[in-house]
PyMOL CGO cylinders between C-alpha atoms (Angstrom):
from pymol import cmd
from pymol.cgo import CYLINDER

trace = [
    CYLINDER, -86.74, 8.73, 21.57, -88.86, 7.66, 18.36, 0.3, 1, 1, 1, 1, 1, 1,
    CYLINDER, -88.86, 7.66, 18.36, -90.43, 11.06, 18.86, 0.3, 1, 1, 1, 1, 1, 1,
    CYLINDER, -90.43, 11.06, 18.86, -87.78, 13.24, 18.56, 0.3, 1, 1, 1, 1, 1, 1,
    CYLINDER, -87.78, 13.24, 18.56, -86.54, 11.31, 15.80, 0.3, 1, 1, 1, 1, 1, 1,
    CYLINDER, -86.54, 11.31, 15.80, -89.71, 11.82, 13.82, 0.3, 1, 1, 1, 1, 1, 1,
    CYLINDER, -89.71, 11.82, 13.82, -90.17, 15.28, 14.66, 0.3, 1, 1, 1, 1, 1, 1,
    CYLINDER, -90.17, 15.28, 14.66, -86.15, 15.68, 13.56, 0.3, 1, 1, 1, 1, 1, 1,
    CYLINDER, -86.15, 15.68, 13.56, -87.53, 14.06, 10.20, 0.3, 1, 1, 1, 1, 1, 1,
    CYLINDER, -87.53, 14.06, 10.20, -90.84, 15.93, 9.74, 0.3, 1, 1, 1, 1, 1, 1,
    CYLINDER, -90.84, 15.93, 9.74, -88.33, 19.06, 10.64, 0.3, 1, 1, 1, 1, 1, 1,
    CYLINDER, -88.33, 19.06, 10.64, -85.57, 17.98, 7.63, 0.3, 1, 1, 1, 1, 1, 1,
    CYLINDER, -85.57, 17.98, 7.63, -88.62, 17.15, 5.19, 0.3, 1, 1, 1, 1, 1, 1,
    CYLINDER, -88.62, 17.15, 5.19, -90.77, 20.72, 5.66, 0.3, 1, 1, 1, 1, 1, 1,
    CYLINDER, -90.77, 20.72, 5.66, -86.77, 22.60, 5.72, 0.3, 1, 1, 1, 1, 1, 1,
    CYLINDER, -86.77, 22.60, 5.72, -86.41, 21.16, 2.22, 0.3, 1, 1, 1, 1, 1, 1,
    CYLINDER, -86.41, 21.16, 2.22, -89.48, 21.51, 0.37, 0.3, 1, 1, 1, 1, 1, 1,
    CYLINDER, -89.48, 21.51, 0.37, -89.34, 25.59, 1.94, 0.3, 1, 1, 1, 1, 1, 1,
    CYLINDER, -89.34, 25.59, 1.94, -85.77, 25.42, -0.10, 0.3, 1, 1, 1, 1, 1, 1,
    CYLINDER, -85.77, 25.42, -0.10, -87.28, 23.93, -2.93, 0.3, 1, 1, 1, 1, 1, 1,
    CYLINDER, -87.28, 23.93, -2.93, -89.80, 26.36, -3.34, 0.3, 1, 1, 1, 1, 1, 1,
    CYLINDER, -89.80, 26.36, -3.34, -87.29, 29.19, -2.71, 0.3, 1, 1, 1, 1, 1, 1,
    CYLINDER, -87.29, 29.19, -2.71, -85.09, 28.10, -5.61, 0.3, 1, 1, 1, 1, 1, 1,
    CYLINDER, -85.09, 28.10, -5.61, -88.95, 27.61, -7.94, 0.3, 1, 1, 1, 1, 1, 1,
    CYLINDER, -88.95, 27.61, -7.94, -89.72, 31.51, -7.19, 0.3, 1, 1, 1, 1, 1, 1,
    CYLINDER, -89.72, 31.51, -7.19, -86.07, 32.28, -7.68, 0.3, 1, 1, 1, 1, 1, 1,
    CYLINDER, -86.07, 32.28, -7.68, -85.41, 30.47, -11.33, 0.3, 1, 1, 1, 1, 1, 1,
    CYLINDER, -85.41, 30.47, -11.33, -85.50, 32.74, -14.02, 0.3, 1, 1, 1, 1, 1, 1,
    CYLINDER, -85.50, 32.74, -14.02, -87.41, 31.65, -17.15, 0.3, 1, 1, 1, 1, 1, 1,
    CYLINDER, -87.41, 31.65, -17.15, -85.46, 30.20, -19.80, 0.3, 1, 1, 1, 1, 1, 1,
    CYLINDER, -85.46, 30.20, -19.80, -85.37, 31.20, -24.00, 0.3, 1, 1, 1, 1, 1, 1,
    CYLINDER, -85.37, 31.20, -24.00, -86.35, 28.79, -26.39, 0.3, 1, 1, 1, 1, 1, 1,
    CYLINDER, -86.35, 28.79, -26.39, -83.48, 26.70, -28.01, 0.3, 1, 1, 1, 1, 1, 1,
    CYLINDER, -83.48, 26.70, -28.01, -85.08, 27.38, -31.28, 0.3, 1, 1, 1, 1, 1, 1,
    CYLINDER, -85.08, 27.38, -31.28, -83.95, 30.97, -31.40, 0.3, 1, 1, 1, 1, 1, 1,
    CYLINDER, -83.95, 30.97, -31.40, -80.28, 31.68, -33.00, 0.3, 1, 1, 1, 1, 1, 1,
    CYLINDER, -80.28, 31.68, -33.00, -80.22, 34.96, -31.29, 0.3, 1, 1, 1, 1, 1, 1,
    CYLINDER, -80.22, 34.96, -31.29, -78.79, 35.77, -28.08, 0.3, 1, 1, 1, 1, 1, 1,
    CYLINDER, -78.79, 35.77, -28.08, -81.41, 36.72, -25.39, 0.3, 1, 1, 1, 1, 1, 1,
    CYLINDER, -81.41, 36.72, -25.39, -80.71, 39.83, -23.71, 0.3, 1, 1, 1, 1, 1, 1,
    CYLINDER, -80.71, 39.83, -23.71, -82.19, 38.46, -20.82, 0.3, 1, 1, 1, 1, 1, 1,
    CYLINDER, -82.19, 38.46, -20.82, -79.66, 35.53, -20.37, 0.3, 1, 1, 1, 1, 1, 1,
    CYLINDER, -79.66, 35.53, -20.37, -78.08, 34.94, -17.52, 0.3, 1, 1, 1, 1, 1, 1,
    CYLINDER, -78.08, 34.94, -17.52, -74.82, 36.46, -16.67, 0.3, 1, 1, 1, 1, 1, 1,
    CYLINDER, -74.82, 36.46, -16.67, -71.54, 34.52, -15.63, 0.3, 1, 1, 1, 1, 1, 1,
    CYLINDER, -71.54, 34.52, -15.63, -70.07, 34.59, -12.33, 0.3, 1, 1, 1, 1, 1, 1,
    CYLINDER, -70.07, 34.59, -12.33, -66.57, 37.15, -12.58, 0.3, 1, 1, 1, 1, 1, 1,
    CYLINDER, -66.57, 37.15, -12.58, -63.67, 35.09, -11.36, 0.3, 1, 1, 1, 1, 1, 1,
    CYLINDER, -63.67, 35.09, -11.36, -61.96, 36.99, -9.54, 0.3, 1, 1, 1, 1, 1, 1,
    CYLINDER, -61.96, 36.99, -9.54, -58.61, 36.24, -8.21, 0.3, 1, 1, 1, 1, 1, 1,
    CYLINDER, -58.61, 36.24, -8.21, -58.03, 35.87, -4.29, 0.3, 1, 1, 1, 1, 1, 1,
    CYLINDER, -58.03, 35.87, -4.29, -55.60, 37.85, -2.71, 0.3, 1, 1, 1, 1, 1, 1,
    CYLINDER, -55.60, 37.85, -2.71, -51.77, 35.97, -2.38, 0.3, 1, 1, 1, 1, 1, 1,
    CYLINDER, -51.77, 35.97, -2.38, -51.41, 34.16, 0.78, 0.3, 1, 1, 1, 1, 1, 1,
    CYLINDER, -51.41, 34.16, 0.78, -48.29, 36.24, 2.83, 0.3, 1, 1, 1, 1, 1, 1,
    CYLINDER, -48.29, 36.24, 2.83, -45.19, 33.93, 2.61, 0.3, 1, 1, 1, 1, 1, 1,
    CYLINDER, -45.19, 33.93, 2.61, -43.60, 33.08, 5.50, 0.3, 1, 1, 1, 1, 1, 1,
    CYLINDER, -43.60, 33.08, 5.50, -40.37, 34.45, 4.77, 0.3, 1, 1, 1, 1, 1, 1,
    CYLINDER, -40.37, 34.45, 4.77, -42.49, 38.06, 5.13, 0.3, 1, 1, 1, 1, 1, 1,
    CYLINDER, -42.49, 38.06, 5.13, -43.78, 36.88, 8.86, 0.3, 1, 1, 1, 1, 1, 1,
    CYLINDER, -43.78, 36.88, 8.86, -41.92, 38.86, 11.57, 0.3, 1, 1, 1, 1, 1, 1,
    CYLINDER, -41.92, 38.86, 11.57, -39.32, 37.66, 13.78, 0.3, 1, 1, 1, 1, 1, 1,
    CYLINDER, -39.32, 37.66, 13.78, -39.92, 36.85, 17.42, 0.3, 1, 1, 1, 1, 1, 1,
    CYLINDER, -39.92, 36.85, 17.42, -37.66, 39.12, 19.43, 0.3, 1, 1, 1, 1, 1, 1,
    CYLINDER, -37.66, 39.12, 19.43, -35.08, 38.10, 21.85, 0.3, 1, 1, 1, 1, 1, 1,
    CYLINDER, -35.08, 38.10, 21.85, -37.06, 38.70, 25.07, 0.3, 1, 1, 1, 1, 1, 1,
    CYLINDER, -37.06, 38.70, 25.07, -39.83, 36.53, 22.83, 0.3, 1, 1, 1, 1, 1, 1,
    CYLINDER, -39.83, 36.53, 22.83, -37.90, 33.49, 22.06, 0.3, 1, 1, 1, 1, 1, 1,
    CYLINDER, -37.90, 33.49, 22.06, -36.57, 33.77, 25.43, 0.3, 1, 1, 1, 1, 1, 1,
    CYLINDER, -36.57, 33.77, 25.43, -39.93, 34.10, 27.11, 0.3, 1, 1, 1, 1, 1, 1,
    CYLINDER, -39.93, 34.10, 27.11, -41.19, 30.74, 24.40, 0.3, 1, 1, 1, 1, 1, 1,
    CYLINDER, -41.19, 30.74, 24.40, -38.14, 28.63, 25.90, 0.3, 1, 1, 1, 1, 1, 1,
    CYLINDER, -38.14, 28.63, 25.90, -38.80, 29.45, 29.88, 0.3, 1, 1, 1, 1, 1, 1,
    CYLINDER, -38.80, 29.45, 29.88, -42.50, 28.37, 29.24, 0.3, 1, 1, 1, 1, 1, 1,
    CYLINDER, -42.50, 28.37, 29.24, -41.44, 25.38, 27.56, 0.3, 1, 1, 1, 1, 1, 1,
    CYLINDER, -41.44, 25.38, 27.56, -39.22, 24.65, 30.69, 0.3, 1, 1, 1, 1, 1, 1,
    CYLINDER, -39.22, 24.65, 30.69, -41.90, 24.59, 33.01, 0.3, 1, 1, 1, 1, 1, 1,
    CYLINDER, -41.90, 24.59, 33.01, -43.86, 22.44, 30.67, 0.3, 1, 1, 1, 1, 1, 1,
    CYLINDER, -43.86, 22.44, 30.67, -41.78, 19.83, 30.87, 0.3, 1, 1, 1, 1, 1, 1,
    CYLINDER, -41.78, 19.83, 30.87, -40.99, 20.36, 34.75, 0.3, 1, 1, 1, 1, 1, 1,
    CYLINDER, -40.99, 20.36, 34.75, -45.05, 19.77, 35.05, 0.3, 1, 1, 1, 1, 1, 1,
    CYLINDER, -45.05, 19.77, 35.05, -44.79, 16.40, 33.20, 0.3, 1, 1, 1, 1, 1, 1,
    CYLINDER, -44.79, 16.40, 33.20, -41.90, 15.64, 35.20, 0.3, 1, 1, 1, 1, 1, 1,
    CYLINDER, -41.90, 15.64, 35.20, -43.91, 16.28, 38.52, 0.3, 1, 1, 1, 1, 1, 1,
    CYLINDER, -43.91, 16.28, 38.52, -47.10, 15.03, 37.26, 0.3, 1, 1, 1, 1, 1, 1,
    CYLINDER, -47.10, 15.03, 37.26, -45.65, 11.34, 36.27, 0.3, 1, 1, 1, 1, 1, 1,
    CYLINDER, -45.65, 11.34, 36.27, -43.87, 11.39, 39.43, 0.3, 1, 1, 1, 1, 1, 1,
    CYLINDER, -43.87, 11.39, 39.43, -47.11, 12.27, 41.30, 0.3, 1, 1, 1, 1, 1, 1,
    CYLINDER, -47.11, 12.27, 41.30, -45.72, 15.10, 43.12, 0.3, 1, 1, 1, 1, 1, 1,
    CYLINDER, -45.72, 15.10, 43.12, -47.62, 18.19, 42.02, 0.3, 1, 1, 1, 1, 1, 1,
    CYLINDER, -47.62, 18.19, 42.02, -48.64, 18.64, 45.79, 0.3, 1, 1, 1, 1, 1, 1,
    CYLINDER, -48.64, 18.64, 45.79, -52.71, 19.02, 44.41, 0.3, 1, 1, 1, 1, 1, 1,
    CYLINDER, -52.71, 19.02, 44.41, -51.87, 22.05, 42.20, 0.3, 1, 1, 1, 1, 1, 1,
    CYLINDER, -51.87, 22.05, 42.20, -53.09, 22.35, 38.88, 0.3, 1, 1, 1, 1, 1, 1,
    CYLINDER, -53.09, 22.35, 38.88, -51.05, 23.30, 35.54, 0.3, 1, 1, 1, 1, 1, 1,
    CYLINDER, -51.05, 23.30, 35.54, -52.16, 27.04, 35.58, 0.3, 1, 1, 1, 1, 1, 1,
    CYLINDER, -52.16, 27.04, 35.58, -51.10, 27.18, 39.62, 0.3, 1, 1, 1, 1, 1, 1,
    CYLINDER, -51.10, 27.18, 39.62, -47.45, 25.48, 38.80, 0.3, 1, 1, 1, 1, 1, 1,
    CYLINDER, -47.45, 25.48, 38.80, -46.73, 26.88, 35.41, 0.3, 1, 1, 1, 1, 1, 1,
    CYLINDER, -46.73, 26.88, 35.41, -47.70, 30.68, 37.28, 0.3, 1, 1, 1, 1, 1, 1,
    CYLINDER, -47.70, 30.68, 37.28, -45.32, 30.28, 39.88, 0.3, 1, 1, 1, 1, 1, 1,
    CYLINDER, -45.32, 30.28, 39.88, -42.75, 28.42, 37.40, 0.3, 1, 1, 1, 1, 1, 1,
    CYLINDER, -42.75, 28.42, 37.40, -42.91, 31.83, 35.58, 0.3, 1, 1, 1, 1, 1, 1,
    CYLINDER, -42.91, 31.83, 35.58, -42.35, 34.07, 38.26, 0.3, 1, 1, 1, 1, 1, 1,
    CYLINDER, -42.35, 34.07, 38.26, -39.09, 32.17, 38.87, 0.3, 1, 1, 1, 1, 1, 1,
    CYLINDER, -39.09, 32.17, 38.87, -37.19, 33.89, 36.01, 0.3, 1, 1, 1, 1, 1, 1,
]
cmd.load_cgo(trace, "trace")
């Protein structure tokens, strides 16, 4: 157990000094303050750009008939298998075996 703990700890310690010298090779080389110029090396700022609008809900499609239909016969059986489940008489079948033959009942 200690093992695996230290080797999880020697793993975390070599992970971050790799990342640390990543981001050394990676930083670019600043100006000196004491130039009133602009450097035409300096870094550039990240664009902002805008993410697309969220669709609203009022855009969302309607469920059909046969759909909402369909949504209330499932949520029958549902609540037939709680019925029969608290009462202990699901006869050894399991939700996908009742709610399948619930189904077929339309």
């Amino acid at each position: 157990m200690m093992k695996t703990f230290l080797r999880g700890v020697a793993a975390a310690a070599a992970l971050t000094a790799f990342i640390a010298s990543a981001n050394a090779q990676t930083a670019q080389p600043q100006a000196p303050a004491s130039t009133s110029q602009p450097s035409a090396t300096a870094p550039a700022k990240p664009s902002t750009t805008a993410k697309p609008a969220a669709k609203s809900s009022a855009a969302k499609k309607q469920p059909s008939k046969a759909q909402m239909a369909s949504r209330a016969h499932m949520k029958d059986c549902a609540a037939q298998w709680q019925k029969a489940k608290s009462a202990h008489t699901t006869g050894g079948k399991t939700y996908k075996q009742f709610s399948s033959e619930c189904l077929k009942q339309q």
